[in-house]
VEXLUM-219308 format. One line per field, with one value per residue (C-alpha): residue number from 1; residue in one letter; y negated, z, x negated. Coordinates in Angstrom, 1 decimal, padded with zeros to 4 digits, always signed. Layout:
N
i	NUM  ...;
aa	A  ...;
v	Y  ...;
w	Z  ...;
u	X  ...;
END
This chain:
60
i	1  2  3  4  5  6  7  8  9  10  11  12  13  14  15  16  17  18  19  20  21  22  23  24  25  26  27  28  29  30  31  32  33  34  35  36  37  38  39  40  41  42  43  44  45  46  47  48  49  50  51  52  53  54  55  56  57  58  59  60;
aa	X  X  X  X  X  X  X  X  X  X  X  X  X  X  X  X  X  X  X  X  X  X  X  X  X  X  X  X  X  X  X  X  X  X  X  X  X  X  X  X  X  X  X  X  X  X  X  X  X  X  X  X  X  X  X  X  X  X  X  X;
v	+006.0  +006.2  +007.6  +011.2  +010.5  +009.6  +007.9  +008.8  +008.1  +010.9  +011.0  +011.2  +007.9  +009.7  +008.5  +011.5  +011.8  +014.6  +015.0  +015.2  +017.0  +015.0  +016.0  +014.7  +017.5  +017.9  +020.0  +019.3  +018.0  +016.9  +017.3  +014.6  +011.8  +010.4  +007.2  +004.0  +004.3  +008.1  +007.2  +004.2  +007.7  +009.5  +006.5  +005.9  +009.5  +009.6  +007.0  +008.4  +011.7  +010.2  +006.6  +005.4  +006.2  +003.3  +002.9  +002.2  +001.8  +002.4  +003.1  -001.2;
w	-006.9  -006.3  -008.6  -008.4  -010.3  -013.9  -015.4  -018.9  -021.5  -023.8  -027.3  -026.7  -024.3  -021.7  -018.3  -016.7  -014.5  -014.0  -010.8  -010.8  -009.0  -007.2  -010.6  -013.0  -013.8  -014.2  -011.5  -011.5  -014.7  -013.4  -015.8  -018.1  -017.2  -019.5  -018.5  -016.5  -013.8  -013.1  -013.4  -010.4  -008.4  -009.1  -007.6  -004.6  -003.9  -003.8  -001.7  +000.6  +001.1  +000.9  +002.7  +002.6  -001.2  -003.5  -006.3  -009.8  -012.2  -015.9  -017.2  -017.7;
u	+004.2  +000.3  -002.2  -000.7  +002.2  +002.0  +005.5  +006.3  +009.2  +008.7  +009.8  +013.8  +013.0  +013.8  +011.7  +010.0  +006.7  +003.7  +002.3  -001.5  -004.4  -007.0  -009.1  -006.4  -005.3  -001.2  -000.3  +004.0  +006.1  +009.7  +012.4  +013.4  +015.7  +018.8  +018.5  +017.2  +019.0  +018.0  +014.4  +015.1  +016.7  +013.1  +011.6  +014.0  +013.5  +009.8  +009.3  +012.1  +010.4  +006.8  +007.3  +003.6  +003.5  +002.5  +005.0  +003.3  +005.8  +004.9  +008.2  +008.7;
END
C-alpha cells in the first residue's frame, strides 16, 4: 500500500487501515479484521483493484 494507507492493529489486535488525504488527513477507516490472514485479503485486494499501488506493510 503507498503512503495513503496507514495499517494498524488496534487494541483487540485486530489489523485494520485508514485511508488518508494528500494532507494526512484520514479520509476512509476500513473495518477491523479478526485475524492475519484477513489483513493479507485487505492487501491482495488493494493491489488488485489498484495494480500500481506500492504495498507498505506495517502490520509485521
Amino acid at each position: 500500500m503507498d503512503e495513503r494507507y496507514e495499517c494498524k492493529i488496534i487494541s483487540a489486535g485486530k489489523p485494520m487501515f485508514n485511508l488518508k488525504a494528500g494532507s494526512g488527513q484520514v479520509i476512509g477507516t476500513s473495518q477491523s479484521y479478526t485475524s492475519a490472514s484477513a489483513s493479507e485479503n485487505i492487501d491482495a485486494s488493494v493491489e488488485s483493484n489498484a495494480p500500481s499501488a506500492r504495498v507498505d506493510d506495517q502490520t509485521t
